[in-house]
C-alpha positions, 0 to 999 in steps of 0.5 A: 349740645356737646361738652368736653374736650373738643366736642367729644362728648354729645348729650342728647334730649328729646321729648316725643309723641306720636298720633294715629290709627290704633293699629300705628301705635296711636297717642304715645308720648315719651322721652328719648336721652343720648350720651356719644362719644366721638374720638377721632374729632381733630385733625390728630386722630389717625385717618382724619378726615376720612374715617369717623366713629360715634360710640353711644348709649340711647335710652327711651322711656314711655309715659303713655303706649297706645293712650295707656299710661299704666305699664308703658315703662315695660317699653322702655329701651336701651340702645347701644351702637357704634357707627363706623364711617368712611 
């Protein structure tokens, strides 16, 4: 889903969970949020089409590590990133 001026802003949800052997991370479920910003979406921005940038922050936090609910937000993670295309 992208809202804003031209799309520039993206807002992103994402409920996952995964399944396996103990040693894989077995039984973990969680949620994965993500809000990017794409400046040069148009064909106004300088360099376009060829030069492309996403600016974002993820963030995912743990209901269950390992089929344990009690202390799986200590896995919790902020991920910032810029991705630079050509």
């Amino acid at each position: 889903m992208a809202y804003g001026n031209n799309n520039r802003v993206v807002l992103t949800g994402q409920y996952f969970t995964s399944w396996g052997s103990p040693a894989l991370a077995a039984d973990t479920n969680g949620w994965i949020a993500e809000i990017a910003y794409i400046p040069f979406i148009t064909s106004f921005s300088p360099g376009w089409p060829w030069f492309n940038t996403r600016i974002g922050l993820q963030y995912t936090w743990y209901e269950k590590v390992n089929g344990v609910s009690a202390g799986a937000s200590s896995n919790n993670t902020l991920f910032a990133y810029i991705w630079l295309a050509m």
